[in-house]
PDB file of N, CA, C and O in Angstrom:
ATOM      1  N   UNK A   1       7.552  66.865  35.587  1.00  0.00           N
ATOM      2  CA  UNK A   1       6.465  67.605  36.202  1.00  0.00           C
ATOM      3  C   UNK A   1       6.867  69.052  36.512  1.00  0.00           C
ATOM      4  O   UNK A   1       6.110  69.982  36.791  1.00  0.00           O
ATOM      5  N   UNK A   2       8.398  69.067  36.396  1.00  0.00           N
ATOM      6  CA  UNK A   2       8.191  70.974  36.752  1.00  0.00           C
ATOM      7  C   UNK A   2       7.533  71.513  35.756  1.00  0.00           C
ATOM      8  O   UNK A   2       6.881  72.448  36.220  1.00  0.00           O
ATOM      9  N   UNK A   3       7.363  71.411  34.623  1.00  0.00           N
ATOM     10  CA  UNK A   3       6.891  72.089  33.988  1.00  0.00           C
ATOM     11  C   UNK A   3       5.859  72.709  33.590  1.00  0.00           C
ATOM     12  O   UNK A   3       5.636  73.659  32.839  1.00  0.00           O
ATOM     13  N   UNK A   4       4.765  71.420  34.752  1.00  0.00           N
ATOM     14  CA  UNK A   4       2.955  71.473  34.460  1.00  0.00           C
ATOM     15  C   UNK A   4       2.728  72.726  35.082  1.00  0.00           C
ATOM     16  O   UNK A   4       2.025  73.495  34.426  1.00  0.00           O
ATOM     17  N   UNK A   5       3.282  73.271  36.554  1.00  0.00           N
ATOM     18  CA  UNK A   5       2.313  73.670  37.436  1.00  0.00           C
ATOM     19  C   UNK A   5       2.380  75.472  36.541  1.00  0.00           C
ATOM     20  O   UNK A   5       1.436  76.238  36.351  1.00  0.00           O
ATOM     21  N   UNK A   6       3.825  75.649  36.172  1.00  0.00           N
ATOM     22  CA  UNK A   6       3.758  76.872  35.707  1.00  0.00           C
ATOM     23  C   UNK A   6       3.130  77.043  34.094  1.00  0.00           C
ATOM     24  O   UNK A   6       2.532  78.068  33.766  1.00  0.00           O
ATOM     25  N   UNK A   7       3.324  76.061  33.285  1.00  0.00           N
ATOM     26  CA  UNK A   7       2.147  75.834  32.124  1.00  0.00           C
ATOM     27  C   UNK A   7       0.619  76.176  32.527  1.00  0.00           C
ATOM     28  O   UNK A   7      -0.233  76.669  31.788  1.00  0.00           O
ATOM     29  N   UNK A   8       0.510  75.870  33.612  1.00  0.00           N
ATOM     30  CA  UNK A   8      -0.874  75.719  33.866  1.00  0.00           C
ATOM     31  C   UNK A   8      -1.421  77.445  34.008  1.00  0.00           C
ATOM     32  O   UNK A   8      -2.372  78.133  33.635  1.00  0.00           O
ATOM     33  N   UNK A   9      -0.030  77.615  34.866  1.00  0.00           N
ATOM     34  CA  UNK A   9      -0.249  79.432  35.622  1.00  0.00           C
ATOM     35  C   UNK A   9      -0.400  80.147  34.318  1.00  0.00           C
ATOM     36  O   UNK A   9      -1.495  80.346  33.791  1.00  0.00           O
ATOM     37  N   UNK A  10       0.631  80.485  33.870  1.00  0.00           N
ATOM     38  CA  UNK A  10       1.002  81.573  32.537  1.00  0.00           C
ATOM     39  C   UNK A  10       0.638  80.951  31.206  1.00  0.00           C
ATOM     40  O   UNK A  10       0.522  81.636  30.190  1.00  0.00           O
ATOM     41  N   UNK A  11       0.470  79.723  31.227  1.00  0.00           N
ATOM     42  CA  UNK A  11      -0.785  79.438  29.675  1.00  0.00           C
ATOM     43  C   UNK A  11      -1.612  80.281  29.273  1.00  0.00           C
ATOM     44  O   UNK A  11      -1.771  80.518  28.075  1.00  0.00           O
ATOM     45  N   UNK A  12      -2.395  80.976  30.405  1.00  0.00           N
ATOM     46  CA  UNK A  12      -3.535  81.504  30.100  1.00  0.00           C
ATOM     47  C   UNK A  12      -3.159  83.244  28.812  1.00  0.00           C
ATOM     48  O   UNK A  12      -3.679  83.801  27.845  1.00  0.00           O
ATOM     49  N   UNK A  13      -2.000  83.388  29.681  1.00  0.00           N
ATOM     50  CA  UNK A  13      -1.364  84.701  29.450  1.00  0.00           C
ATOM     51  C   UNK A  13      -0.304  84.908  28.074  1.00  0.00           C
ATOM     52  O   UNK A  13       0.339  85.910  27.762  1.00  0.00           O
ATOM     53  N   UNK A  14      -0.385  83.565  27.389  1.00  0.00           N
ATOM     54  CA  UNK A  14       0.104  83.306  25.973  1.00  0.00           C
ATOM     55  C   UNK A  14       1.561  82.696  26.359  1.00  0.00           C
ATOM     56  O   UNK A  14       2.330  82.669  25.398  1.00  0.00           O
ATOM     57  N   UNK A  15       2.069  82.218  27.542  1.00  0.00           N
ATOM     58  CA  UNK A  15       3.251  81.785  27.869  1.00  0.00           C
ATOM     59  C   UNK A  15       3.420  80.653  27.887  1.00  0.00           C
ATOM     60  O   UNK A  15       2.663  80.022  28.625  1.00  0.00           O
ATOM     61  N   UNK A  16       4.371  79.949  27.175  1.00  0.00           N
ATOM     62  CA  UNK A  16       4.471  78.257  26.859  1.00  0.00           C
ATOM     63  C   UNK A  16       5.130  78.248  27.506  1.00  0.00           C
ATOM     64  O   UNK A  16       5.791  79.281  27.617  1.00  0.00           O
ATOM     65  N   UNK A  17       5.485  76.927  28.535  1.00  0.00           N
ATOM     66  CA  UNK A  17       6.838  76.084  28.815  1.00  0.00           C
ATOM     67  C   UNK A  17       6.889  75.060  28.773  1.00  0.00           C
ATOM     68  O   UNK A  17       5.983  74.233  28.666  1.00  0.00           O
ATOM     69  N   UNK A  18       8.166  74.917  28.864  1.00  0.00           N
ATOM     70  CA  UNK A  18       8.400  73.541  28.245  1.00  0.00           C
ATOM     71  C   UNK A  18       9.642  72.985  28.891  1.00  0.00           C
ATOM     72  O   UNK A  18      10.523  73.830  28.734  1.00  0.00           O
ATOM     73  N   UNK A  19      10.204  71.727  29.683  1.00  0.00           N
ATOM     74  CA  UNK A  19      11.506  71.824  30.261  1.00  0.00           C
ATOM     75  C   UNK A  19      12.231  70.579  29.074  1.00  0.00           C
ATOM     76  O   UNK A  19      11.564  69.722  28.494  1.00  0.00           O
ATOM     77  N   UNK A  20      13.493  70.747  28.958  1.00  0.00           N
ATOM     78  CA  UNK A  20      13.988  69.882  28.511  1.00  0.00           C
ATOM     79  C   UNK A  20      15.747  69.530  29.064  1.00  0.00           C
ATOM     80  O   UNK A  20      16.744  70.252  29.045  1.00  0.00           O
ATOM     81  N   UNK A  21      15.543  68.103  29.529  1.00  0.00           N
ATOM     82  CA  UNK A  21      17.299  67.388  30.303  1.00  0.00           C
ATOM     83  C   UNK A  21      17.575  66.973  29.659  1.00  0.00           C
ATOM     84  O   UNK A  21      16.910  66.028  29.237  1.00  0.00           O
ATOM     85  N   UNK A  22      19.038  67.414  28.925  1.00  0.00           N
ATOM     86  CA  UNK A  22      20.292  66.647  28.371  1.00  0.00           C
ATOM     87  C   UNK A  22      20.932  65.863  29.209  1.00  0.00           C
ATOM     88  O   UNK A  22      21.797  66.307  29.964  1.00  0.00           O
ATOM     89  N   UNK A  23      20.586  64.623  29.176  1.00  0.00           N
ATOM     90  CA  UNK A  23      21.833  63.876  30.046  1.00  0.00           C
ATOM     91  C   UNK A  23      22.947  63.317  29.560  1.00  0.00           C
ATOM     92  O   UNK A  23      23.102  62.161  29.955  1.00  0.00           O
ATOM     93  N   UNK A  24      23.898  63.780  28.741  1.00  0.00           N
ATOM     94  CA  UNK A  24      24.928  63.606  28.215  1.00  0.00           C
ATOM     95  C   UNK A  24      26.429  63.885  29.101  1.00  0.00           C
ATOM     96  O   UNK A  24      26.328  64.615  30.087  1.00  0.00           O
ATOM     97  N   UNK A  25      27.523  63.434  28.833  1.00  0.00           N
ATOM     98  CA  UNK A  25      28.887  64.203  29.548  1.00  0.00           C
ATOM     99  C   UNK A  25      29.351  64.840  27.991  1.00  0.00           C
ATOM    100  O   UNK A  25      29.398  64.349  26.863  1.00  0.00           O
ATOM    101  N   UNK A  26      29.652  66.160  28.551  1.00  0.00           N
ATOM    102  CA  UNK A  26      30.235  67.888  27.515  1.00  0.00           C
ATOM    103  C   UNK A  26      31.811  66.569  26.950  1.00  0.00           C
ATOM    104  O   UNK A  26      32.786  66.173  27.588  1.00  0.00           O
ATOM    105  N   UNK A  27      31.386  66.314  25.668  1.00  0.00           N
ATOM    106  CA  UNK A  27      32.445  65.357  24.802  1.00  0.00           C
ATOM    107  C   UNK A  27      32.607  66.454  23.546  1.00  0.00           C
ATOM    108  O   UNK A  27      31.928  67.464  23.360  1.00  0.00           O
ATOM    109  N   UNK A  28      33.840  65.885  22.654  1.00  0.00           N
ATOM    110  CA  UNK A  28      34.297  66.716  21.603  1.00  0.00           C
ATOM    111  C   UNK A  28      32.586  66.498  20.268  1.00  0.00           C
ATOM    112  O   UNK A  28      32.267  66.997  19.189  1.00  0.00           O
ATOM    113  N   UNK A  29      32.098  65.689  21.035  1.00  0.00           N
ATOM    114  CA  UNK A  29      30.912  65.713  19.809  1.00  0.00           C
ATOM    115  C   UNK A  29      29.773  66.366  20.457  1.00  0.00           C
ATOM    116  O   UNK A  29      29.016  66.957  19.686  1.00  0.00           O
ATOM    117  N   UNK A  30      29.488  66.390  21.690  1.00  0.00           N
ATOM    118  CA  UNK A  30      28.683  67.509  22.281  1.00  0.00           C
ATOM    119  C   UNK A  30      28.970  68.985  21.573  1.00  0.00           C
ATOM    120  O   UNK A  30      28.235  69.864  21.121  1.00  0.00           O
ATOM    121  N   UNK A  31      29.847  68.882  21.651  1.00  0.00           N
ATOM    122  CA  UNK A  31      30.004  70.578  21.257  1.00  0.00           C
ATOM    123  C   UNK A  31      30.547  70.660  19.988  1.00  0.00           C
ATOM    124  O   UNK A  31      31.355  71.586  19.924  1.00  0.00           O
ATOM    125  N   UNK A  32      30.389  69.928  18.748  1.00  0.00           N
ATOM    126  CA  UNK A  32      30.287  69.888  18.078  1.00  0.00           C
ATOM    127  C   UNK A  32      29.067  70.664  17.030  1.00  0.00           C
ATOM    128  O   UNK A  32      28.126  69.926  16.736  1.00  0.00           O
ATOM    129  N   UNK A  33      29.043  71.626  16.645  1.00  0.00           N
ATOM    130  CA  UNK A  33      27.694  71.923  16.072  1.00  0.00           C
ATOM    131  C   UNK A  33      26.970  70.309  14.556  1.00  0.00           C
ATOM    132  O   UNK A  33      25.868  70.446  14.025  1.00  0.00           O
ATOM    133  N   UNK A  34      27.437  69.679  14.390  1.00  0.00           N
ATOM    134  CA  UNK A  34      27.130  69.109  13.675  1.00  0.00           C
ATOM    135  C   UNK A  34      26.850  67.419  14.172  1.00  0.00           C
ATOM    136  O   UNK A  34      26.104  66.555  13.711  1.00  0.00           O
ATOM    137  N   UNK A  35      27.779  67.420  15.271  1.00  0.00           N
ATOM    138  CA  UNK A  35      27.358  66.664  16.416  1.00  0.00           C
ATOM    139  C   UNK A  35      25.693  66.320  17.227  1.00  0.00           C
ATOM    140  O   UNK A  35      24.600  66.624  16.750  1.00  0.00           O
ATOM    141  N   UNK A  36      25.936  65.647  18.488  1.00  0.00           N
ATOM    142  CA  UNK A  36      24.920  65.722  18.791  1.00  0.00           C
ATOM    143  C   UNK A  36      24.035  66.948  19.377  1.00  0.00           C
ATOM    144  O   UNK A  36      22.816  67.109  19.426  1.00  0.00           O
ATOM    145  N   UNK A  37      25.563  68.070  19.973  1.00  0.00           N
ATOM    146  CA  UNK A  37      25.077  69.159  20.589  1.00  0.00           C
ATOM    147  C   UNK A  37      24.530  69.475  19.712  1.00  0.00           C
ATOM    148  O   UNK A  37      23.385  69.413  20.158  1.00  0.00           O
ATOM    149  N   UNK A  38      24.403  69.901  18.399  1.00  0.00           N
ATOM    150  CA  UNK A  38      23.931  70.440  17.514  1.00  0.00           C
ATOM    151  C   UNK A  38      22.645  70.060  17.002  1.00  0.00           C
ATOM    152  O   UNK A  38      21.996  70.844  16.308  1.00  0.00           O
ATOM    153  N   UNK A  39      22.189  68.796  17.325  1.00  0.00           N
ATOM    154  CA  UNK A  39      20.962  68.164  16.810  1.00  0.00           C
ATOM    155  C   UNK A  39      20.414  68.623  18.095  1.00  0.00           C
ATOM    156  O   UNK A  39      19.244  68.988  17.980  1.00  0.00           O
ATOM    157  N   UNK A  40      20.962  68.731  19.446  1.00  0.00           N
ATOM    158  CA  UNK A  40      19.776  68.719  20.451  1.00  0.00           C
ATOM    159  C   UNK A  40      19.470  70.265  20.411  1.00  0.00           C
ATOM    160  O   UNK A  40      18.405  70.773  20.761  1.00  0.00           O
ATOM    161  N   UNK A  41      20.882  71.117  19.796  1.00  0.00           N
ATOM    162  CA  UNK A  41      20.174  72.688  19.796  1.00  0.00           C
ATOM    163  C   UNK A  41      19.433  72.682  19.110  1.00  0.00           C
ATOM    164  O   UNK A  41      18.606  73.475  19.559  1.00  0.00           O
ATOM    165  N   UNK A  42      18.830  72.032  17.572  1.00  0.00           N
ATOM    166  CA  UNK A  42      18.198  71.756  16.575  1.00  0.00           C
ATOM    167  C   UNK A  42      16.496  71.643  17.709  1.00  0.00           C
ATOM    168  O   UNK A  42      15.546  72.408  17.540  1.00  0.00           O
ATOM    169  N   UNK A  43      16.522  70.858  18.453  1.00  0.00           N
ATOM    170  CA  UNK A  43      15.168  69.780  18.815  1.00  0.00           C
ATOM    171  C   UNK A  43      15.185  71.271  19.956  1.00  0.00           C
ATOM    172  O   UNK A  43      14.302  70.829  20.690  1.00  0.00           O
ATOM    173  N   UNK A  44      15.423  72.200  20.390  1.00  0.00           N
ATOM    174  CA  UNK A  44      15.131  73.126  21.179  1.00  0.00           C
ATOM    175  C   UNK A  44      14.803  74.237  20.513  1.00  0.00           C
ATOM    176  O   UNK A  44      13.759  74.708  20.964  1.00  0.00           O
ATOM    177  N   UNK A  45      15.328  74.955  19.486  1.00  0.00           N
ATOM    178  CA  UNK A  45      15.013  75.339  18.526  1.00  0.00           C
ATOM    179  C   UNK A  45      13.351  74.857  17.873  1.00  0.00           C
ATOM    180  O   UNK A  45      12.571  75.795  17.701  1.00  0.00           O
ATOM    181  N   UNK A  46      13.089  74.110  17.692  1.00  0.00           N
ATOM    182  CA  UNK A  46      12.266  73.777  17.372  1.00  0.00           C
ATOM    183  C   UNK A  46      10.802  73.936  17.890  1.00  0.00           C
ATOM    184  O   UNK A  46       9.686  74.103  17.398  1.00  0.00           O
ATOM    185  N   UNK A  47      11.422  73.786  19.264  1.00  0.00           N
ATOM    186  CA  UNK A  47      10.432  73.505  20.569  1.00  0.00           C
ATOM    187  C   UNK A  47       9.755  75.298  20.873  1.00  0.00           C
ATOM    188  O   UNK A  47       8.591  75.434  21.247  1.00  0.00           O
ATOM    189  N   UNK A  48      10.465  76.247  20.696  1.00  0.00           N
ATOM    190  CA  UNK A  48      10.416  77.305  21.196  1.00  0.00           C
ATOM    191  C   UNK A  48       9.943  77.927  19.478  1.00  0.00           C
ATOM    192  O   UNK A  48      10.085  79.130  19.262  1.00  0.00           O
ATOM    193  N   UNK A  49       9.524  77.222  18.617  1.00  0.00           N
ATOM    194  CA  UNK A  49       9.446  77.908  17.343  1.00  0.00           C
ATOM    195  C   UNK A  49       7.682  77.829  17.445  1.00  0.00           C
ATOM    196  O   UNK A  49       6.960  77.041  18.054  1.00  0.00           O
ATOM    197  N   UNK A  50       7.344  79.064  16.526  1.00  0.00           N
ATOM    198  CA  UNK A  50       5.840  78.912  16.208  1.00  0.00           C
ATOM    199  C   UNK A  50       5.202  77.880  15.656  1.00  0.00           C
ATOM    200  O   UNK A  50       4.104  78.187  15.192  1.00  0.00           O
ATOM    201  N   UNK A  51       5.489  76.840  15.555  1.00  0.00           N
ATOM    202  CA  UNK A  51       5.082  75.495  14.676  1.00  0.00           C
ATOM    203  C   UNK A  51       4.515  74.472  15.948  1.00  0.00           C
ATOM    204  O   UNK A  51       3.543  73.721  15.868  1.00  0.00           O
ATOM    205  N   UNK A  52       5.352  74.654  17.060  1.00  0.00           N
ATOM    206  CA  UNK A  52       5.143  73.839  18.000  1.00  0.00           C
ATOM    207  C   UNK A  52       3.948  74.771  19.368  1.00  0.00           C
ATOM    208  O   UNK A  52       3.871  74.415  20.544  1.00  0.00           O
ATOM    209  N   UNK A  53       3.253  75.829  18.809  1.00  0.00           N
ATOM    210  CA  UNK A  53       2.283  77.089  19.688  1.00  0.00           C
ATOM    211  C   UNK A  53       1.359  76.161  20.680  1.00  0.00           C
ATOM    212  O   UNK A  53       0.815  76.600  21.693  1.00  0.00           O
ATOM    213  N   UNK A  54       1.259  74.569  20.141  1.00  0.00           N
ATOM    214  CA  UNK A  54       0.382  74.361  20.711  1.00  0.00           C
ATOM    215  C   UNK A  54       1.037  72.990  21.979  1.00  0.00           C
ATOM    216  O   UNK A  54       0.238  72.166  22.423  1.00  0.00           O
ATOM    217  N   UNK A  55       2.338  72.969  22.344  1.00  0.00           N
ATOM    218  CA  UNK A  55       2.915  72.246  22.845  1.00  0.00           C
ATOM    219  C   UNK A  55       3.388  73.364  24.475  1.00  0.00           C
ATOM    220  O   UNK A  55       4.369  74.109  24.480  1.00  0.00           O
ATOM    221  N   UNK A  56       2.645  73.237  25.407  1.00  0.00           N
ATOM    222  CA  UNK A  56       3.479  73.701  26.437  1.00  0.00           C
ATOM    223  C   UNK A  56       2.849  72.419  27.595  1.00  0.00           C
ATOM    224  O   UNK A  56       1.940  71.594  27.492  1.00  0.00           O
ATOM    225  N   UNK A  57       4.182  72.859  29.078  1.00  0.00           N
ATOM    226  CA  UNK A  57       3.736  71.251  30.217  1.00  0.00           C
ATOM    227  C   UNK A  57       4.611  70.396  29.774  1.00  0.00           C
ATOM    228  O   UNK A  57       4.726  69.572  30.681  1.00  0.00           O
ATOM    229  N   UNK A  58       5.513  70.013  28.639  1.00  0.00           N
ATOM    230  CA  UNK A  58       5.760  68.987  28.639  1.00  0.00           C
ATOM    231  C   UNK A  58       7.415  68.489  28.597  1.00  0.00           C
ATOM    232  O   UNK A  58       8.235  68.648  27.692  1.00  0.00           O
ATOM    233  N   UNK A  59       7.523  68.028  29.529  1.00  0.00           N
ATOM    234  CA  UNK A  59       9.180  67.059  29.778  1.00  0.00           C
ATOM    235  C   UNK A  59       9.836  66.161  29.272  1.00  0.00           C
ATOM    236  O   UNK A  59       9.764  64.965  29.558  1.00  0.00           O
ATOM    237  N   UNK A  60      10.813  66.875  28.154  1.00  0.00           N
ATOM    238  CA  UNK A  60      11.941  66.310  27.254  1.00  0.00           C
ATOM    239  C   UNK A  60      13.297  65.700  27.551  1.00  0.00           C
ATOM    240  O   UNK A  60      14.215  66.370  28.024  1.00  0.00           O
ATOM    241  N   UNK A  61      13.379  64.651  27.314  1.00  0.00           N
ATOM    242  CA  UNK A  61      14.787  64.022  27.470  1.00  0.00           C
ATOM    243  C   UNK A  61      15.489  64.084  26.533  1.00  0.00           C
ATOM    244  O   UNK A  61      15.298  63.197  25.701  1.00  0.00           O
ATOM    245  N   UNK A  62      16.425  64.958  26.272  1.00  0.00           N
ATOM    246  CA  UNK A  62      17.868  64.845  25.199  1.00  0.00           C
ATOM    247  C   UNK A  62      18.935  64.224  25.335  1.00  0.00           C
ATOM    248  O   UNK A  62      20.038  64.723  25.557  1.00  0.00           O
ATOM    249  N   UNK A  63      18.626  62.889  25.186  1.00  0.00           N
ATOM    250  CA  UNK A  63      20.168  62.244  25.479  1.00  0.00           C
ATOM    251  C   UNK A  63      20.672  61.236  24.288  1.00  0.00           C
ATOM    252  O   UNK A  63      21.684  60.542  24.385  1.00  0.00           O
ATOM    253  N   UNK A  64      19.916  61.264  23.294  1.00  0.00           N
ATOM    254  CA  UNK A  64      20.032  60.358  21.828  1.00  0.00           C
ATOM    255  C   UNK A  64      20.571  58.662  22.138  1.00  0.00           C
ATOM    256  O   UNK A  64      21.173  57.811  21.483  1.00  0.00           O
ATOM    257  N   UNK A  65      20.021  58.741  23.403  1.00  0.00           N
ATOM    258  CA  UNK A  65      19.733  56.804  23.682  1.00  0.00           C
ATOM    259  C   UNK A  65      20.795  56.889  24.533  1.00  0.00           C
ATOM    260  O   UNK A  65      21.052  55.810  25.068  1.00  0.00           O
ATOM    261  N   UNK A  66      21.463  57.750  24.828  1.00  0.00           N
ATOM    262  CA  UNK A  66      22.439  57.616  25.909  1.00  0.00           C
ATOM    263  C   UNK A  66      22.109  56.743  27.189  1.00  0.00           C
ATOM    264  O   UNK A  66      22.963  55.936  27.558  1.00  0.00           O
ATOM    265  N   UNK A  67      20.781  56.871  27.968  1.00  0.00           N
ATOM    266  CA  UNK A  67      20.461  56.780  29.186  1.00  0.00           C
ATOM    267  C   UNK A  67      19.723  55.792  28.799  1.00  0.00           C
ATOM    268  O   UNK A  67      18.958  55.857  27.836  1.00  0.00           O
ATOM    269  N   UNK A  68      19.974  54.299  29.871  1.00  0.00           N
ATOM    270  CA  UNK A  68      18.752  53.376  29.463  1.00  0.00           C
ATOM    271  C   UNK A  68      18.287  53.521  30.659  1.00  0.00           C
ATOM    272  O   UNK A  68      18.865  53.261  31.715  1.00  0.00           O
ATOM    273  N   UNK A  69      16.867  54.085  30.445  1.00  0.00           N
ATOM    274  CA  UNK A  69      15.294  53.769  31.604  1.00  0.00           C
ATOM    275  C   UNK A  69      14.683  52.835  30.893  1.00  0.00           C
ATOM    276  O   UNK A  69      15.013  52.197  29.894  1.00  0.00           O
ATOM    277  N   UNK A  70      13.179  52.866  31.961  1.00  0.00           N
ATOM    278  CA  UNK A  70      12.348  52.280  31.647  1.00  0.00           C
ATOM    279  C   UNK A  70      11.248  53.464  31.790  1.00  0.00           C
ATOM    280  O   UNK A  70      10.067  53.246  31.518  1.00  0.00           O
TER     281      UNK A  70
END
């Protein structure tokens, strides 16, 4: 939810946001560019690219199954 209230504000004004939590621990494959760090810079990259113009408000988990919720 942090992300709605200011989506909501600066949407109007052409400003996307978007939050996204890595919950990972900084490992030799985190920081790996070919690793996972590298796929999650990939999925942020992405997020902030013109393809995704119509995606702001919304809360990303980067942890590639690391974390079991519900």
């Amino acid at each position: 939810m942090l992300g709605k209230s200011p989506a909501e504000e600066f949407g109007p004004r052409g400003v996307r946001v978007n939050t996204v939590y890595r919950r990972v621990v900084r490992t030799a494959n985190w920081g790996d560019p070919d690793g996972f760090g590298g796929q999650a810079a990939a999925s942020i990259a992405f997020l902030v690219s013109d393809v995704t113009g119509n995606i702001s408000g919304a809360d990303y988990v980067i942890d590639g199954g690391t974390v079991k919720t519900l």
